[in-house]
C-alpha positions as CSV (number, residue, x, y, z in Angstrom):
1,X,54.9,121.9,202.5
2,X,55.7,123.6,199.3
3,X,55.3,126.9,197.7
4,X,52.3,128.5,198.3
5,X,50.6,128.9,194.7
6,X,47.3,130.7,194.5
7,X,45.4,130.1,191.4
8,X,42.5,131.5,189.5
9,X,40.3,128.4,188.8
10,X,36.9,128.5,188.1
11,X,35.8,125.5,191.0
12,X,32.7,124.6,189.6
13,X,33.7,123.0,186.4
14,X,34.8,119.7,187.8
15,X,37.1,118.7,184.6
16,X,39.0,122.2,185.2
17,X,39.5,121.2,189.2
18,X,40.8,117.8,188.4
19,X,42.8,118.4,186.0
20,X,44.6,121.6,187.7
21,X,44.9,119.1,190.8
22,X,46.4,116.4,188.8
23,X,48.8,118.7,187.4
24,X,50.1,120.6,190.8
25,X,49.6,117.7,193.4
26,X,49.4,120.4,196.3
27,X,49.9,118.9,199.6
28,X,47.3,121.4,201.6
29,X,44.5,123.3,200.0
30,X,42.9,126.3,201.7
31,X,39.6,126.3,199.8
32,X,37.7,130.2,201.0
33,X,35.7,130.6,197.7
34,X,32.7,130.9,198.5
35,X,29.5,132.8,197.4
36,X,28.5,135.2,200.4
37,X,25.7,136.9,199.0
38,X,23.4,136.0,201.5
39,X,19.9,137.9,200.6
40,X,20.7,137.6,197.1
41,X,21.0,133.5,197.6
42,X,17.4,134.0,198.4
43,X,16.2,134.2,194.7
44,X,18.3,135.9,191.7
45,X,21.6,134.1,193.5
46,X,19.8,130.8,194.2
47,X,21.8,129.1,191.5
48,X,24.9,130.1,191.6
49,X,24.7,130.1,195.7
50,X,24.5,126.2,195.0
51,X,26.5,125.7,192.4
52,X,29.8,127.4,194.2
53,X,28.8,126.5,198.2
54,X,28.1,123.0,197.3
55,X,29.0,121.5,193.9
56,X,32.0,123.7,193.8
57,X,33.2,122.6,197.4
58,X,32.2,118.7,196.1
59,X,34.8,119.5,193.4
60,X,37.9,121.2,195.5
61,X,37.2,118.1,198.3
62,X,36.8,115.2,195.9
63,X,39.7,116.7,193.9
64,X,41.9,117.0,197.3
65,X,41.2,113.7,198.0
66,X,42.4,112.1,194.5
67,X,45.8,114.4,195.1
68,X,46.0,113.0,198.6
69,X,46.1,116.5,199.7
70,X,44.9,117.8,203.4
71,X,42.0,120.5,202.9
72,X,41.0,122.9,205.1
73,X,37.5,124.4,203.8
74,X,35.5,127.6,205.7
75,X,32.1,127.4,206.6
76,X,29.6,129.7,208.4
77,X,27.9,130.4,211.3
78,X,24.3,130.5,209.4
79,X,24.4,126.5,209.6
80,X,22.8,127.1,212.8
81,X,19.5,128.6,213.7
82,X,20.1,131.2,216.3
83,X,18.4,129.8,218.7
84,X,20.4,128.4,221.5
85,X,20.7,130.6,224.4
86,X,24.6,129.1,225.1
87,X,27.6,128.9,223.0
88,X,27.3,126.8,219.5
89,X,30.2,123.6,219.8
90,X,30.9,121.8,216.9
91,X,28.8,119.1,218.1
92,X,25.6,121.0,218.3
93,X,22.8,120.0,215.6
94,X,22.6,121.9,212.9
95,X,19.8,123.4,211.3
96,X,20.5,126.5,208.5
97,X,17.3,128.9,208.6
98,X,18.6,130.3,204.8
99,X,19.4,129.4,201.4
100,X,23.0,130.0,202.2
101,X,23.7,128.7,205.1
102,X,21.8,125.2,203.9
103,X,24.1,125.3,201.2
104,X,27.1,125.9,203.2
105,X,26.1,123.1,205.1
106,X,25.7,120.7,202.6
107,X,29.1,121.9,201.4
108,X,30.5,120.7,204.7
109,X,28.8,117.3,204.0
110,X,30.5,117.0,200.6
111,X,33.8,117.5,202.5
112,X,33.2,114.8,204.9
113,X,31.7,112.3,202.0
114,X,34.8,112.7,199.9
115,X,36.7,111.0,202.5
116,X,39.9,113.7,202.1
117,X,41.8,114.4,205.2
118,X,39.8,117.4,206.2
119,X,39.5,120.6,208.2
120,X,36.2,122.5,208.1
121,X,36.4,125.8,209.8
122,X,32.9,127.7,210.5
123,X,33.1,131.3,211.2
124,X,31.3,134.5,211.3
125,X,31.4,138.4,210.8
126,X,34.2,138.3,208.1
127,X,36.0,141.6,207.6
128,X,39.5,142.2,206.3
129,X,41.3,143.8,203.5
130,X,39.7,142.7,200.5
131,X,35.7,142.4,199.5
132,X,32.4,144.3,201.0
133,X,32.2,143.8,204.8
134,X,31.0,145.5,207.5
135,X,34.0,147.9,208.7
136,X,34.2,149.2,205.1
137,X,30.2,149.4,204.8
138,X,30.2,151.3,207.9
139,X,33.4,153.9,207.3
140,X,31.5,154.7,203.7
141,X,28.1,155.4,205.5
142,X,29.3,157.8,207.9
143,X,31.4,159.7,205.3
144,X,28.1,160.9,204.4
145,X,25.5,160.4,207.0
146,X,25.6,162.0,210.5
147,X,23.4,159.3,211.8
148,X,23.6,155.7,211.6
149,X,21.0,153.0,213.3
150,X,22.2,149.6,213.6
151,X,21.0,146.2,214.5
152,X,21.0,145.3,217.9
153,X,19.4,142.0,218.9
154,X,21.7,139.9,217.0
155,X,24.6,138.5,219.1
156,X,27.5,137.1,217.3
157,X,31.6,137.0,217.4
158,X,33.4,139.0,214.3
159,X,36.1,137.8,212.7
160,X,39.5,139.3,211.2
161,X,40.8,137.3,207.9
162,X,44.4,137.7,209.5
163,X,42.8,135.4,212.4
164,X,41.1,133.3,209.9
165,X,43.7,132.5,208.0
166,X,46.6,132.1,210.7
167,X,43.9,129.7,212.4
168,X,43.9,127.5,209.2
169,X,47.4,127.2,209.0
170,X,48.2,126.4,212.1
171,X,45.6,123.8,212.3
172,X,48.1,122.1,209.1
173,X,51.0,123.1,211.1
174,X,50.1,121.5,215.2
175,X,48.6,118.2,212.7
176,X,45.4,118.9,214.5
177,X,42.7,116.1,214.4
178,X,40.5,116.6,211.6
179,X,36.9,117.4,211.7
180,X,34.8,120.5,212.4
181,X,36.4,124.0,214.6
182,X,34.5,127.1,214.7
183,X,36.7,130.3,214.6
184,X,36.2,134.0,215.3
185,X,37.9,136.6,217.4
186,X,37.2,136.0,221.4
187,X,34.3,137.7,223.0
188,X,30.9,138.7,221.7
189,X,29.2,141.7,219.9
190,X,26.3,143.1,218.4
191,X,25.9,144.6,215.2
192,X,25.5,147.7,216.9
193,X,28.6,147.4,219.5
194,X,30.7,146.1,216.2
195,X,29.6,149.6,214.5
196,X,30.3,151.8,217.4
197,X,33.9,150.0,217.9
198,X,34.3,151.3,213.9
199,X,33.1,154.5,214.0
200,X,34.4,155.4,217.9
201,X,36.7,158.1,216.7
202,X,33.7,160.1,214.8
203,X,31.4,162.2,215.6
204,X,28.8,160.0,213.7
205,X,25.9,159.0,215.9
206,X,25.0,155.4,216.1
207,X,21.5,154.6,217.5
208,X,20.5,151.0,218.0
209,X,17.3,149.2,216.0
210,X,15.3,146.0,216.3
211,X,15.9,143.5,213.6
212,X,12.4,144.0,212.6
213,X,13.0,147.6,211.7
214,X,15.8,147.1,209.7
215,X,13.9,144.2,207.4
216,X,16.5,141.5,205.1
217,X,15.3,139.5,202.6
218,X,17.2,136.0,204.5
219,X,17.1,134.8,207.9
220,X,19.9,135.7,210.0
221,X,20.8,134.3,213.5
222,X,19.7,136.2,216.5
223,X,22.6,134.2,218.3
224,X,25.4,132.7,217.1
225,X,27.7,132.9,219.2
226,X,30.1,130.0,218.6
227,X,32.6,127.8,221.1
228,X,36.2,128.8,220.4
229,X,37.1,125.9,222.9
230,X,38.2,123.3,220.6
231,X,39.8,126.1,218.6
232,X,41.7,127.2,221.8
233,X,42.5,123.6,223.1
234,X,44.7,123.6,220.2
235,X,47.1,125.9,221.5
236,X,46.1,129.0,219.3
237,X,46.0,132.2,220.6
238,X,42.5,134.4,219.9
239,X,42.7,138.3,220.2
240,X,39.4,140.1,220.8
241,X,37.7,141.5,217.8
242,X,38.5,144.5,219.5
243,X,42.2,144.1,219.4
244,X,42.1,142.4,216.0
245,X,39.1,145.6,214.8
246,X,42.2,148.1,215.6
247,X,45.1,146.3,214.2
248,X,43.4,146.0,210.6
249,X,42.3,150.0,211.0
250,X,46.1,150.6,211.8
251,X,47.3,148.4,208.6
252,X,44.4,150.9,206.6
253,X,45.9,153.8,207.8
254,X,49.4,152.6,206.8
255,X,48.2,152.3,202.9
């Protein structure tokens, strides 16, 4: 593998891809652009939503595949319903209840159709470093608030980048058999227990709420709770999102 290079490359214009992949010939592209703005994907964000989820993931795969270049793309969770009362495998039909999640998924099927030797990795609850997530929505609530209320019906696995991003490179490095792998940290959470994990060494008060009092503009999942078994059955090792929630508040404390 050669030198990582990370580029700033507007992936919907399709001449601009091709021709930056023509030029570098990588030989593995981690492709995590993505538009996340879920309620906004709703209306206002409808375009653009489609235009980087699915043309611009057409582009990076179809691209990968001229370069003969192995891909490894990220997906979601919100390609499912919710609905299943079990664990979500990677073989379990899909059926995306938003405007983002149907165009994540129909990002994942311009992966497959471009034939490149492929990776897609769906996860869920981002938070790291960089970007709006939850740790960093809830440490700026309770630096003014005394009281939070927090979701508490909606069951899910969060997920550190570091995890993430380990995950897709060791899935180059093992040569793991391409296809679909969902990825998060190990055991399960909601909203509610994810905030109270965050805010555990403050006096801020978390109370738990329905979904239905705390109103979004998109669907989200009640459960989606995903397999990490084919994830595992490659030989990597998942942390809890507990263990992985307080090594990225130690790396924040260290800035």
């Amino acid at each position: 593998m050669r030198t990582l290079l990370q580029l700033q490359l507007d992936i919907t214009d399709r001449t601009a891809v091709m021709a930056v992949f023509a030029a570098e010939q990588p030989d593995v592209v981690l492709h995590a652009a993505a538009y996340t703005k879920v309620d906004q994907a709703e209306d206002e964000g409808r375009s653009i939503n489609w235009e980087v989820n699915v043309v611009g993931t057409k582009n990076i795969a179809d691209a990968a595949k001229q370069a003969g270049a192995k891909l490894v793309a990220v997906s979601t969770d919100y390609v499912f319903d919710g609905l299943n009362v079990n664990e979500y495998t990677e073989t379990n039909a899909v059926n995306p209840q938003n405007a983002y999640g149907r165009a994540k998924l129909a990002g994942e099927f311009a992966v497959t159709e471009s034939g490149a030797d492929a990776y897609i990795v769906r996860t869920s609850w981002v938070f790291g470093e960089f970007g709006n997530n939850f740790v960093y929505t809830m440490q700026r609530l309770a630096a003014s608030h005394p009281k939070l209320t927090v979701v508490n019906d909606q069951l899910g696995r969060p997920t550190w980048t570091r995890t993430l991003a380990e995950f897709m490179l060791h899935l180059v490095a093992v040569e793991a058999e391409y296809g679909i792998y969902h990825l998060s940290n190990d055991e399960t959470a909601t909203w509610f227990d994810f905030a109270k994990e965050i805010l555990k060494d403050t006096a801020v008060e978390v109370t738990p709420v329905t979904s239905a009092e705390f109103p979004q503009k998109a669907y989200r999942p009640k459960h989606s709770v995903m397999s990490l078994a084919k994830a595992k059955a490659t030989g990597f090792v998942i942390p809890s999102w507990q263990e992985a929630l307080h090594q990225f508040q130690m790396t924040l404390t260290k800035k």
